[in-house]
Phi, psi and omega in degrees: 000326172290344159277326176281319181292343156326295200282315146003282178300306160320295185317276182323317165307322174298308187298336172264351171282320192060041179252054164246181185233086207234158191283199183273147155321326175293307174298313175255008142274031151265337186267337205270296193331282173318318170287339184269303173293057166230280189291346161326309194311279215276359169274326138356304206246351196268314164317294201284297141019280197318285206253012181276307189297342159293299201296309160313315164308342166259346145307310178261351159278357174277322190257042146253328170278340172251340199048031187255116183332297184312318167260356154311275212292346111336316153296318191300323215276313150343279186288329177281325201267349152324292207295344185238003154286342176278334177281310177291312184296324131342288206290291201319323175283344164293306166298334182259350175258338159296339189297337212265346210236322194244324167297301160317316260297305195283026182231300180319309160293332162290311183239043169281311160340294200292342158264025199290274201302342208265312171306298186288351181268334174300299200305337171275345192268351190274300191279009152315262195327297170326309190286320175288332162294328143294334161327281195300339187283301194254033170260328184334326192227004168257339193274177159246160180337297200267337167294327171286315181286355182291310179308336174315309186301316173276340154289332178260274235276324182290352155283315166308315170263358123357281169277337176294329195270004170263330171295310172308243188010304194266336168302330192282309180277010164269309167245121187254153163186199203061008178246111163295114193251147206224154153037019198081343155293170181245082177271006160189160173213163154262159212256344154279034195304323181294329198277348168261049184277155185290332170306324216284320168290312199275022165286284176316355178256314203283338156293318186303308192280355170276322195298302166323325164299318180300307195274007164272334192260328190302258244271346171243018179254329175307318174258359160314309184307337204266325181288353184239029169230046118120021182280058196241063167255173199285350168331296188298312192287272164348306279223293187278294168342288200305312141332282177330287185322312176319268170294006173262343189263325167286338160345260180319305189300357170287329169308300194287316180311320187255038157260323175297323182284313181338309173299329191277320186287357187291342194259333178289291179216108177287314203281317100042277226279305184326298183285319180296342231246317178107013209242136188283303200215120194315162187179135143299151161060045173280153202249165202250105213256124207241144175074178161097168191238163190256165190210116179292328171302325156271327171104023193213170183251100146339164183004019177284163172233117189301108161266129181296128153080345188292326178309317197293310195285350151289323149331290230212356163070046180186102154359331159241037180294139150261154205244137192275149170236185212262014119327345186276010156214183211282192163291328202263010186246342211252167188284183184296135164269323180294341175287302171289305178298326173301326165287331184258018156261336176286326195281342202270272145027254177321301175314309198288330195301312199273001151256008182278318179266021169271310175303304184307336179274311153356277176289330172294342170287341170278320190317310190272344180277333191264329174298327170102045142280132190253147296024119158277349182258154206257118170236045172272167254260281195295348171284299175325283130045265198279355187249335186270335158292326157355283168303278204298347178296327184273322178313295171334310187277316174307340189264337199264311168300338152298307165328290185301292168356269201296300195296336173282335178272350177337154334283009217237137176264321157248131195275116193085018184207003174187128171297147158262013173250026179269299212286327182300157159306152148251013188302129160254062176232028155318296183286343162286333159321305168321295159319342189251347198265320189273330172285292173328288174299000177269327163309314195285301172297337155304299158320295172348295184278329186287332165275322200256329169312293200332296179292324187321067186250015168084179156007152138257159192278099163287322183092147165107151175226160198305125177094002174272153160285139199221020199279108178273187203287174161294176179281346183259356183262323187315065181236152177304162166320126170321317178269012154260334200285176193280141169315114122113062180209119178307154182304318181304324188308293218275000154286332184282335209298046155054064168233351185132320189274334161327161162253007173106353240212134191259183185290003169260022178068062178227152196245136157331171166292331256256001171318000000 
Protein backbone atom coordinates (compact mmCIF):
# COMPACT_ATOMS: atom_id res chain seq x y z
CA UNK A 1 0.00 0.00 0.00
CA UNK A 2 3.05 2.54 0.40
CA UNK A 3 3.65 2.07 -3.59
CA UNK A 4 0.30 2.58 -4.61
CA UNK A 5 -0.15 5.83 -1.81
CA UNK A 6 3.24 7.03 -3.85
CA UNK A 7 1.72 6.62 -7.26
CA UNK A 8 -1.50 8.27 -5.88
CA UNK A 9 0.16 11.29 -4.65
CA UNK A 10 2.04 11.58 -8.28
CA UNK A 11 -1.54 11.34 -10.16
CA UNK A 12 -2.49 14.39 -7.85
CA UNK A 13 0.50 16.37 -7.98
CA UNK A 14 0.25 16.13 -11.94
CA UNK A 15 -2.90 16.80 -11.84
CA UNK A 16 -2.65 20.15 -10.06
CA UNK A 17 0.78 21.36 -11.97
CA UNK A 18 -0.78 20.26 -14.99
CA UNK A 19 2.49 19.12 -15.99
CA UNK A 20 1.56 16.97 -18.88
CA UNK A 21 2.55 17.32 -22.43
CA UNK A 22 -0.23 15.43 -24.27
CA UNK A 23 -0.40 14.66 -28.42
CA UNK A 24 -3.08 15.47 -30.73
CA UNK A 25 -6.11 13.32 -30.05
CA UNK A 26 -6.14 12.28 -33.07
CA UNK A 27 -2.26 10.65 -32.94
CA UNK A 28 -3.10 8.85 -29.86
CA UNK A 29 -6.08 7.30 -30.73
CA UNK A 30 -4.65 6.01 -33.68
CA UNK A 31 -1.45 4.87 -32.28
CA UNK A 32 -3.64 3.10 -29.08
CA UNK A 33 -6.04 1.97 -31.99
CA UNK A 34 -3.00 0.02 -34.17
CA UNK A 35 -1.33 -1.36 -31.00
CA UNK A 36 -4.26 -2.99 -29.87
CA UNK A 37 -4.97 -4.58 -33.17
CA UNK A 38 -1.31 -5.40 -33.22
CA UNK A 39 -1.09 -7.17 -30.25
CA UNK A 40 -5.04 -8.71 -30.74
CA UNK A 41 -3.58 -10.15 -33.73
CA UNK A 42 -0.34 -11.70 -32.78
CA UNK A 43 -0.98 -12.96 -29.34
CA UNK A 44 -3.36 -15.34 -30.92
CA UNK A 45 -0.32 -16.85 -32.26
CA UNK A 46 1.92 -16.40 -29.30
CA UNK A 47 -0.51 -19.13 -27.33
CA UNK A 48 -0.09 -21.57 -29.80
CA UNK A 49 4.14 -20.69 -29.59
CA UNK A 50 3.55 -21.60 -25.78
CA UNK A 51 1.53 -24.57 -25.85
CA UNK A 52 1.53 -26.57 -29.29
CA UNK A 53 4.83 -27.76 -28.81
CA UNK A 54 3.80 -29.44 -25.15
CA UNK A 55 1.12 -30.86 -26.96
CA UNK A 56 3.50 -32.09 -29.63
CA UNK A 57 5.90 -33.66 -27.39
CA UNK A 58 3.17 -35.75 -26.21
CA UNK A 59 1.78 -36.96 -29.06
CA UNK A 60 4.88 -38.14 -30.83
CA UNK A 61 6.57 -39.50 -27.64
CA UNK A 62 3.55 -41.67 -27.57
CA UNK A 63 3.97 -42.91 -31.43
CA UNK A 64 8.00 -43.35 -30.88
CA UNK A 65 6.85 -45.62 -27.78
CA UNK A 66 3.97 -47.47 -29.46
CA UNK A 67 4.19 -46.66 -33.12
CA UNK A 68 0.68 -46.52 -33.25
CA UNK A 69 -0.20 -44.83 -36.46
CA UNK A 70 -3.26 -42.94 -34.97
CA UNK A 71 -0.55 -40.69 -33.00
CA UNK A 72 1.94 -40.70 -36.25
CA UNK A 73 -0.95 -39.07 -38.00
CA UNK A 74 -1.74 -36.37 -34.93
CA UNK A 75 1.68 -35.37 -34.93
CA UNK A 76 2.33 -34.85 -38.52
CA UNK A 77 -1.36 -33.00 -39.00
CA UNK A 78 -0.02 -31.08 -35.67
CA UNK A 79 3.12 -30.11 -36.73
CA UNK A 80 2.05 -28.69 -40.11
CA UNK A 81 -0.53 -26.33 -38.84
CA UNK A 82 2.59 -25.32 -36.03
CA UNK A 83 4.91 -24.33 -39.05
CA UNK A 84 2.22 -22.23 -40.27
CA UNK A 85 0.64 -20.44 -37.18
CA UNK A 86 4.73 -20.15 -36.43
CA UNK A 87 5.13 -18.28 -39.71
CA UNK A 88 1.92 -15.76 -39.20
CA UNK A 89 2.65 -15.26 -36.05
CA UNK A 90 6.83 -14.34 -37.17
CA UNK A 91 5.48 -11.48 -39.21
CA UNK A 92 2.81 -10.02 -36.72
CA UNK A 93 5.46 -10.00 -34.23
CA UNK A 94 8.11 -8.58 -36.46
CA UNK A 95 5.39 -5.70 -37.49
CA UNK A 96 4.79 -5.01 -33.33
CA UNK A 97 8.26 -4.57 -32.32
CA UNK A 98 8.79 -2.01 -35.39
CA UNK A 99 5.34 -0.56 -34.00
CA UNK A 100 6.97 0.19 -30.37
CA UNK A 101 9.79 2.40 -31.91
CA UNK A 102 7.64 4.45 -34.41
CA UNK A 103 4.30 4.79 -32.04
CA UNK A 104 6.29 5.23 -28.84
CA UNK A 105 9.40 7.20 -29.54
CA UNK A 106 9.36 9.14 -26.39
CA UNK A 107 8.62 5.91 -24.10
CA UNK A 108 11.30 3.97 -26.30
CA UNK A 109 13.68 6.45 -25.30
CA UNK A 110 13.21 7.14 -21.41
CA UNK A 111 12.70 3.06 -20.72
CA UNK A 112 13.87 1.75 -23.78
CA UNK A 113 17.29 0.71 -21.68
CA UNK A 114 15.57 -0.55 -18.48
CA UNK A 115 13.81 -3.15 -21.04
CA UNK A 116 16.74 -3.31 -22.50
CA UNK A 117 17.50 -7.30 -21.11
CA UNK A 118 13.60 -8.65 -21.18
CA UNK A 119 14.01 -7.61 -25.32
CA UNK A 120 17.31 -9.01 -26.22
CA UNK A 121 16.52 -12.31 -24.27
CA UNK A 122 12.93 -12.95 -26.11
CA UNK A 123 15.14 -12.47 -29.23
CA UNK A 124 18.06 -15.54 -28.50
CA UNK A 125 14.86 -17.24 -27.27
CA UNK A 126 12.89 -16.67 -30.64
CA UNK A 127 15.77 -17.54 -32.87
CA UNK A 128 16.12 -20.49 -30.59
CA UNK A 129 13.21 -21.45 -31.29
CA UNK A 130 13.35 -20.57 -35.23
CA UNK A 131 16.18 -22.86 -35.67
CA UNK A 132 14.79 -25.85 -33.96
CA UNK A 133 11.75 -25.45 -35.84
CA UNK A 134 13.72 -26.08 -39.08
CA UNK A 135 15.46 -28.96 -37.53
CA UNK A 136 12.09 -30.61 -36.72
CA UNK A 137 10.05 -29.45 -40.26
CA UNK A 138 12.81 -30.84 -42.22
CA UNK A 139 13.95 -33.80 -40.11
CA UNK A 140 11.41 -36.51 -40.79
CA UNK A 141 13.18 -38.68 -43.08
CA UNK A 142 17.16 -37.10 -41.91
CA UNK A 143 16.68 -37.54 -37.92
CA UNK A 144 15.75 -41.47 -36.51
CA UNK A 145 12.62 -41.04 -34.04
CA UNK A 146 13.41 -40.21 -31.18
CA UNK A 147 16.56 -37.36 -32.21
CA UNK A 148 13.40 -35.94 -34.19
CA UNK A 149 11.16 -35.94 -31.07
CA UNK A 150 14.26 -34.62 -28.77
CA UNK A 151 13.93 -31.03 -30.90
CA UNK A 152 10.63 -30.61 -29.55
CA UNK A 153 12.45 -29.98 -26.43
CA UNK A 154 14.33 -26.64 -27.20
CA UNK A 155 11.26 -25.48 -29.17
CA UNK A 156 8.32 -25.92 -26.12
CA UNK A 157 11.16 -24.53 -23.58
CA UNK A 158 12.32 -21.33 -26.07
CA UNK A 159 8.82 -20.51 -26.86
CA UNK A 160 7.46 -20.78 -23.71
CA UNK A 161 10.22 -17.94 -22.62
CA UNK A 162 9.82 -16.17 -25.46
CA UNK A 163 6.63 -14.93 -24.36
CA UNK A 164 7.38 -15.11 -20.51
CA UNK A 165 10.27 -12.52 -21.10
CA UNK A 166 7.83 -9.92 -23.12
CA UNK A 167 5.64 -10.42 -20.16
CA UNK A 168 8.12 -9.29 -17.67
CA UNK A 169 8.21 -5.93 -19.64
CA UNK A 170 4.69 -5.21 -19.41
CA UNK A 171 4.64 -6.35 -15.65
CA UNK A 172 7.26 -3.72 -15.53
CA UNK A 173 5.45 -1.24 -17.00
CA UNK A 174 2.31 -2.07 -14.59
CA UNK A 175 4.81 -1.55 -11.40
CA UNK A 176 7.74 0.05 -12.42
CA UNK A 177 10.29 0.29 -10.33
CA UNK A 178 14.30 -0.37 -9.43
CA UNK A 179 15.02 2.56 -11.49
CA UNK A 180 16.14 6.13 -10.65
CA UNK A 181 14.81 8.90 -12.49
CA UNK A 182 16.71 12.28 -12.42
CA UNK A 183 14.38 15.18 -14.53
CA UNK A 184 12.57 12.54 -16.49
CA UNK A 185 15.93 10.60 -16.99
CA UNK A 186 16.67 7.28 -16.40
CA UNK A 187 20.41 7.56 -14.39
CA UNK A 188 20.38 4.14 -13.27
CA UNK A 189 18.28 0.98 -13.70
CA UNK A 190 18.83 -2.28 -12.44
CA UNK A 191 19.22 -4.48 -15.18
CA UNK A 192 16.53 -7.15 -13.97
CA UNK A 193 14.28 -4.65 -12.99
CA UNK A 194 11.09 -6.13 -15.39
CA UNK A 195 12.02 -9.63 -13.57
CA UNK A 196 11.84 -8.01 -10.08
CA UNK A 197 8.73 -6.13 -11.05
CA UNK A 198 5.89 -6.88 -7.99
CA UNK A 199 3.53 -8.21 -11.20
CA UNK A 200 5.80 -10.25 -12.60
CA UNK A 201 5.15 -13.71 -11.08
CA UNK A 202 1.38 -14.03 -11.26
CA UNK A 203 1.52 -12.22 -14.79
CA UNK A 204 3.87 -14.92 -15.65
CA UNK A 205 1.65 -18.07 -14.59
CA UNK A 206 -1.32 -16.38 -15.22
CA UNK A 207 -0.19 -16.02 -18.86
CA UNK A 208 1.42 -19.53 -19.08
CA UNK A 209 -1.73 -21.11 -17.91
CA UNK A 210 -3.94 -19.15 -20.53
CA UNK A 211 -1.83 -19.81 -23.18
CA UNK A 212 -2.05 -23.69 -22.35
CA UNK A 213 -6.08 -23.30 -22.20
CA UNK A 214 -5.94 -21.46 -25.72
CA UNK A 215 -4.41 -24.11 -27.41
CA UNK A 216 -6.08 -27.08 -25.22
CA UNK A 217 -9.61 -25.83 -26.10
CA UNK A 218 -8.64 -24.67 -29.96
CA UNK A 219 -7.70 -28.48 -30.41
CA UNK A 220 -10.57 -30.09 -28.69
CA UNK A 221 -12.96 -27.65 -30.05
CA UNK A 222 -11.61 -28.61 -33.73
CA UNK A 223 -12.02 -32.05 -33.02
CA UNK A 224 -15.47 -31.76 -31.22
CA UNK A 225 -16.65 -30.12 -34.58
CA UNK A 226 -15.09 -33.03 -36.73
CA UNK A 227 -17.03 -35.74 -34.54
CA UNK A 228 -20.27 -34.06 -34.20
CA UNK A 229 -20.16 -33.96 -38.15
CA UNK A 230 -19.88 -37.80 -37.86
CA UNK A 231 -15.94 -38.40 -37.35
CA UNK A 232 -16.07 -40.67 -34.54
CA UNK A 233 -13.09 -42.38 -35.05
CA UNK A 234 -10.01 -42.80 -32.63
CA UNK A 235 -8.34 -40.16 -34.55
CA UNK A 236 -10.86 -37.68 -33.59
CA UNK A 237 -11.70 -39.22 -30.15
CA UNK A 238 -7.73 -38.83 -29.06
CA UNK A 239 -7.79 -35.85 -30.77
CA UNK A 240 -10.45 -34.51 -28.61
CA UNK A 241 -9.19 -35.90 -24.86
CA UNK A 242 -6.30 -34.53 -25.34
CA UNK A 243 -7.21 -30.87 -25.73
CA UNK A 244 -9.94 -31.19 -23.71
CA UNK A 245 -7.18 -32.81 -20.44
CA UNK A 246 -5.40 -29.82 -21.25
CA UNK A 247 -7.90 -27.15 -20.69
CA UNK A 248 -10.10 -28.75 -18.13
CA UNK A 249 -6.98 -29.27 -15.95
CA UNK A 250 -5.77 -25.56 -16.16
CA UNK A 251 -9.25 -24.44 -15.58
CA UNK A 252 -9.37 -24.41 -12.03
CA UNK A 253 -5.66 -23.45 -11.42
CA UNK A 254 -6.45 -20.31 -13.19
CA UNK A 255 -8.93 -19.67 -10.54
CA UNK A 256 -6.42 -19.73 -7.90
CA UNK A 257 -3.74 -17.44 -9.86
CA UNK A 258 -6.31 -14.69 -10.45
CA UNK A 259 -7.20 -14.62 -6.99
CA UNK A 260 -3.45 -14.14 -6.10
CA UNK A 261 -3.10 -11.24 -8.79
CA UNK A 262 -6.25 -9.70 -7.74
CA UNK A 263 -4.46 -9.01 -4.25
CA UNK A 264 -1.17 -7.81 -5.73
CA UNK A 265 -2.92 -5.21 -8.07
CA UNK A 266 -5.20 -4.22 -5.50
CA UNK A 267 -1.76 -3.06 -2.86
CA UNK A 268 -0.16 -2.38 -6.59
CA UNK A 269 -2.73 -0.53 -8.58
CA UNK A 270 -5.79 0.29 -6.43
CA UNK A 271 -7.26 2.56 -9.11
CA UNK A 272 -6.75 -0.63 -11.24
CA UNK A 273 -8.42 -2.73 -8.69
CA UNK A 274 -11.51 0.01 -8.73
CA UNK A 275 -12.34 -0.09 -12.66
CA UNK A 276 -12.51 -4.27 -12.68
CA UNK A 277 -14.34 -4.06 -9.52
CA UNK A 278 -17.35 -1.17 -10.52
CA UNK A 279 -16.23 0.68 -7.31
CA UNK A 280 -16.81 4.32 -7.38
CA UNK A 281 -15.99 5.41 -4.01
CA UNK A 282 -13.12 4.43 -1.27
CA UNK A 283 -15.10 1.94 1.24
CA UNK A 284 -15.01 -0.58 4.28
CA UNK A 285 -17.27 -3.69 3.67
CA UNK A 286 -16.76 -3.50 -0.05
CA UNK A 287 -18.91 -5.91 -1.86
CA UNK A 288 -18.02 -7.76 -4.87
CA UNK A 289 -20.41 -6.90 -7.77
CA UNK A 290 -20.75 -9.61 -10.47
CA UNK A 291 -22.54 -8.04 -14.08
CA UNK A 292 -24.03 -4.61 -14.25
CA UNK A 293 -22.91 -2.11 -16.21
CA UNK A 294 -20.88 0.96 -14.34
CA UNK A 295 -22.01 4.68 -14.38
CA UNK A 296 -20.05 7.29 -14.33
CA UNK A 297 -22.26 9.86 -13.54
CA UNK A 298 -22.88 8.00 -10.26
CA UNK A 299 -20.05 6.05 -9.54
CA UNK A 300 -21.90 2.41 -8.89
CA UNK A 301 -22.65 -0.45 -11.14
CA UNK A 302 -26.20 -0.66 -12.53
CA UNK A 303 -27.66 -3.81 -12.79
CA UNK A 304 -25.19 -5.73 -11.05
CA UNK A 305 -25.47 -8.39 -8.28
CA UNK A 306 -23.88 -6.97 -4.85
CA UNK A 307 -22.33 -10.01 -2.75
CA UNK A 308 -21.82 -7.88 0.59
CA UNK A 309 -18.33 -7.15 2.16
CA UNK A 310 -16.35 -10.31 -0.24
CA UNK A 311 -14.39 -7.80 -2.05
CA UNK A 312 -12.60 -6.34 1.22
CA UNK A 313 -12.16 -10.15 2.58
CA UNK A 314 -10.73 -11.18 -0.41
CA UNK A 315 -8.22 -7.94 -0.54
CA UNK A 316 -7.78 -8.37 3.62
CA UNK A 317 -9.22 -11.42 4.40
CA UNK A 318 -11.39 -8.79 6.80
CA UNK A 319 -14.62 -6.92 6.32
CA UNK A 320 -12.88 -3.74 7.36
CA UNK A 321 -10.16 -3.81 4.63
CA UNK A 322 -10.60 -0.55 2.95
CA UNK A 323 -10.85 -0.71 -0.46
CA UNK A 324 -9.65 2.66 -2.78
CA UNK A 325 -12.18 3.81 -5.12
CA UNK A 326 -11.67 5.67 -8.56
CA UNK A 327 -12.97 8.99 -6.76
CA UNK A 328 -9.06 8.93 -4.97
CA UNK A 329 -8.12 10.64 -8.24
CA UNK A 330 -8.83 13.42 -10.67
CA UNK A 331 -11.36 11.99 -14.03
CA UNK A 332 -8.82 12.66 -16.31
CA UNK A 333 -6.47 10.36 -14.25
CA UNK A 334 -8.52 7.50 -14.09
CA UNK A 335 -9.15 4.33 -16.59
CA UNK A 336 -12.41 3.33 -19.02
CA UNK A 337 -14.16 1.57 -15.99
CA UNK A 338 -16.93 0.90 -18.09
CA UNK A 339 -15.18 -0.84 -20.58
CA UNK A 340 -12.76 -2.96 -17.76
CA UNK A 341 -15.18 -3.87 -15.65
CA UNK A 342 -17.07 -5.47 -18.43
CA UNK A 343 -14.15 -6.91 -19.71
CA UNK A 344 -13.25 -8.35 -16.62
CA UNK A 345 -16.85 -9.89 -15.74
CA UNK A 346 -16.42 -11.65 -19.36
CA UNK A 347 -12.63 -13.37 -18.62
CA UNK A 348 -14.16 -14.15 -15.04
CA UNK A 349 -17.27 -15.57 -16.61
CA UNK A 350 -16.00 -17.26 -19.20
CA UNK A 351 -13.44 -18.86 -16.61
CA UNK A 352 -16.02 -19.77 -14.33
CA UNK A 353 -18.15 -21.45 -17.32
CA UNK A 354 -14.92 -23.60 -18.25
CA UNK A 355 -14.36 -24.86 -14.62
CA UNK A 356 -17.94 -25.40 -14.12
CA UNK A 357 -17.04 -28.01 -17.27
CA UNK A 358 -13.99 -29.48 -16.00
CA UNK A 359 -15.86 -30.53 -12.78
CA UNK A 360 -18.46 -32.22 -14.82
CA UNK A 361 -16.04 -34.05 -17.20
CA UNK A 362 -14.43 -34.69 -14.22
CA UNK A 363 -16.96 -36.30 -12.56
CA UNK A 364 -18.29 -38.38 -15.36
CA UNK A 365 -14.61 -39.98 -16.04
CA UNK A 366 -14.63 -40.91 -12.62
CA UNK A 367 -18.29 -42.09 -13.00
CA UNK A 368 -17.26 -44.20 -16.23
CA UNK A 369 -13.95 -45.48 -15.01
CA UNK A 370 -15.44 -47.02 -11.72
CA UNK A 371 -18.52 -48.59 -13.91
CA UNK A 372 -15.31 -49.98 -16.71
CA UNK A 373 -17.09 -47.87 -19.54
CA UNK A 374 -15.26 -46.75 -22.63
CA UNK A 375 -14.91 -43.62 -23.63
CA UNK A 376 -13.98 -42.21 -20.38
CA UNK A 377 -14.46 -39.10 -21.69
CA UNK A 378 -18.30 -38.18 -22.75
CA UNK A 379 -19.37 -37.79 -26.80
CA UNK A 380 -22.57 -37.25 -26.66
CA UNK A 381 -23.84 -34.61 -28.76
CA UNK A 382 -24.24 -31.69 -26.02
CA UNK A 383 -20.93 -32.53 -24.40
CA UNK A 384 -19.34 -32.22 -27.94
CA UNK A 385 -21.51 -28.84 -27.73
CA UNK A 386 -19.98 -27.70 -25.21
CA UNK A 387 -16.56 -28.74 -25.85
CA UNK A 388 -16.40 -27.10 -29.48
CA UNK A 389 -17.25 -23.64 -27.21
CA UNK A 390 -14.77 -24.24 -25.35
CA UNK A 391 -12.01 -22.61 -27.83
CA UNK A 392 -13.19 -19.56 -28.63
CA UNK A 393 -14.64 -19.26 -24.86
CA UNK A 394 -10.69 -19.51 -23.68
CA UNK A 395 -9.71 -16.85 -26.36
CA UNK A 396 -11.99 -14.85 -25.53
CA UNK A 397 -11.52 -14.67 -21.56
CA UNK A 398 -7.82 -14.24 -22.70
CA UNK A 399 -8.50 -11.41 -25.01
CA UNK A 400 -10.43 -10.03 -22.21
CA UNK A 401 -7.96 -10.26 -19.33
CA UNK A 402 -5.21 -8.30 -21.88
CA UNK A 403 -8.40 -5.77 -21.95
CA UNK A 404 -8.14 -5.52 -18.02
CA UNK A 405 -4.14 -5.42 -18.16
CA UNK A 406 -3.77 -2.57 -20.39
CA UNK A 407 -7.32 -0.81 -20.27
CA UNK A 408 -7.22 -0.83 -16.45
CA UNK A 409 -3.07 1.22 -15.97
CA UNK A 410 -5.01 4.06 -18.99
CA UNK A 411 -3.79 6.83 -18.83
CA UNK A 412 -0.38 5.59 -17.90
CA UNK A 413 1.80 4.11 -20.27
CA UNK A 414 4.18 3.33 -17.28
CA UNK A 415 2.02 3.68 -14.38
CA UNK A 416 2.73 6.62 -12.36
CA UNK A 417 5.89 7.76 -13.93
CA UNK A 418 4.67 8.33 -17.96
CA UNK A 419 1.18 9.25 -19.69
CA UNK A 420 0.53 7.57 -22.66
CA UNK A 421 -0.40 11.16 -24.74
CA UNK A 422 3.54 11.72 -23.10
CA UNK A 423 4.63 8.72 -25.43
CA UNK A 424 2.68 8.88 -28.36
CA UNK A 425 4.17 9.98 -31.97
CA UNK A 426 3.35 13.32 -33.09
CA UNK A 427 4.25 12.22 -37.08
CA UNK A 428 1.45 13.10 -39.27
CA UNK A 429 1.27 10.10 -41.52
CA UNK A 430 -0.45 8.42 -38.73
CA UNK A 431 -3.30 7.29 -40.46
CA UNK A 432 -1.63 5.69 -43.37
CA UNK A 433 0.13 3.84 -40.99
CA UNK A 434 -3.01 2.82 -39.51
CA UNK A 435 -4.36 2.04 -42.54
CA UNK A 436 -1.43 0.04 -43.94
CA UNK A 437 -0.98 -1.99 -40.27
CA UNK A 438 -5.00 -3.23 -40.71
CA UNK A 439 -4.79 -4.23 -44.45
CA UNK A 440 -1.54 -6.36 -43.38
CA UNK A 441 -3.52 -8.63 -40.67
CA UNK A 442 -6.57 -8.61 -42.71
CA UNK A 443 -4.27 -9.94 -45.50
CA UNK A 444 -2.10 -12.39 -42.98
CA UNK A 445 -5.81 -13.84 -41.73
CA UNK A 446 -7.03 -14.38 -45.09
CA UNK A 447 -3.95 -16.47 -45.85
CA UNK A 448 -4.40 -17.86 -42.59
CA UNK A 449 -7.86 -19.15 -42.96
CA UNK A 450 -7.33 -20.12 -46.51
CA UNK A 451 -4.34 -22.56 -45.44
CA UNK A 452 -5.91 -24.24 -42.43
CA UNK A 453 -9.35 -24.75 -44.75
CA UNK A 454 -6.89 -26.38 -46.61
CA UNK A 455 -5.22 -28.99 -44.21
CA UNK A 456 -8.90 -29.32 -42.49
CA UNK A 457 -8.98 -32.42 -44.57
CA UNK A 458 -10.31 -34.65 -41.45
CA UNK A 459 -8.78 -38.11 -40.41
CA UNK A 460 -6.68 -40.56 -41.95
CA UNK A 461 -8.31 -43.99 -42.41
CA UNK A 462 -7.46 -45.90 -39.67
CA UNK A 463 -10.25 -47.97 -38.48
CA UNK A 464 -11.86 -48.21 -35.14
CA UNK A 465 -14.50 -46.43 -34.02
CA UNK A 466 -15.07 -44.30 -30.33
CA UNK A 467 -14.54 -46.88 -27.80
CA UNK A 468 -12.69 -49.29 -29.76
CA UNK A 469 -9.25 -50.40 -28.67
CA UNK A 470 -7.25 -49.20 -31.39
CA UNK A 471 -3.38 -50.05 -31.06
CA UNK A 472 -2.14 -50.90 -34.36
CA UNK A 473 0.77 -53.29 -35.34
CA UNK A 474 4.34 -51.19 -35.37
CA UNK A 475 5.00 -49.34 -38.38
CA UNK A 476 7.66 -51.07 -40.16
CA UNK A 477 4.92 -54.51 -39.58
CA UNK A 478 1.84 -52.88 -40.90
CA UNK A 479 1.23 -55.07 -43.53
CA UNK A 480 -1.57 -57.77 -44.34
CA UNK A 481 -1.42 -61.10 -43.32
CA UNK A 482 1.12 -63.46 -45.89
CA UNK A 483 -2.35 -65.13 -46.85
CA UNK A 484 -4.36 -61.84 -47.85
CA UNK A 485 -1.74 -60.44 -49.86
CA UNK A 486 -2.41 -61.06 -54.38
CA UNK A 487 0.24 -63.75 -55.79
CA UNK A 488 3.98 -62.48 -56.91
CA UNK A 489 3.36 -58.82 -55.41
CA UNK A 490 5.67 -57.65 -52.62
CA UNK A 491 4.14 -56.72 -49.26
CA UNK A 492 4.43 -53.19 -49.48
CA UNK A 493 2.25 -53.69 -53.16
CA UNK A 494 -0.37 -55.21 -51.28
CA UNK A 495 -0.65 -52.82 -48.36
CA UNK A 496 -1.14 -49.62 -51.03
CA UNK A 497 -3.90 -51.62 -53.02
CA UNK A 498 -6.47 -48.73 -52.53
CA UNK A 499 -8.57 -51.14 -50.72
CA UNK A 500 -8.73 -49.14 -47.32
CA UNK A 501 -7.13 -51.15 -45.06
CA UNK A 502 -3.77 -50.11 -45.59
CA UNK A 503 -2.25 -47.61 -42.30
CA UNK A 504 -0.94 -44.65 -44.68
CA UNK A 505 2.77 -45.57 -43.87
CA UNK A 506 5.21 -46.96 -45.78
CA UNK A 507 8.10 -49.90 -44.22
CA UNK A 508 10.49 -46.84 -42.93
CA UNK A 509 7.48 -45.71 -40.48
CA UNK A 510 7.18 -42.47 -42.29
CA UNK A 511 3.30 -41.64 -42.84
CA UNK A 512 1.54 -40.92 -46.71
CA UNK A 513 -0.63 -37.93 -48.03
CA UNK A 514 -3.83 -40.49 -47.17
CA UNK A 515 -3.92 -38.19 -44.15
Amino acid sequence: MVQAAEVLSHVAALAQTGDLNPASATSTGLARGQTAISLAFHICFAVFGVGMPWLLLYVEGRWVRTRDPVWLALTRKWSRAFAVLFAVGAVSGTALSFEFGLLWPAFMARYGGVLGLSFTLEGFAFFTEAIFIGMYLYGWKRLSPRAHWLTLWPIAIAGTFSTLFIITANAWMNTPGHVTEVDGKVVSAEPFAPFLAATAPHQLIHMLLAAMMCTGGIVAGVYAVGMLRGRRDAYHQRGLRIGLTVLLVCAPLQLIVGDWAARVVGNEQPIKLAAMEGLGHTTTHAPLTLGGIYDEQTGEVRHGIEIPNLLSLMQGFSADKEIIGLAAVPPEERPNALLVHLAFNVMVGLGMALIALSAAVGFVVLLRRRRGQRPLVPTGRPWLWAAAASGPASVLAMMAGWEVTEGGRQPWIVYGRMRVDEAVTTSSGMPAIFTGTVLLYLGLATALILILRRMATGGPELGGSVGEATRAPDIPDARPAPDQQAPNLPASASAGDGSGNGTGTDPSGREEDTR
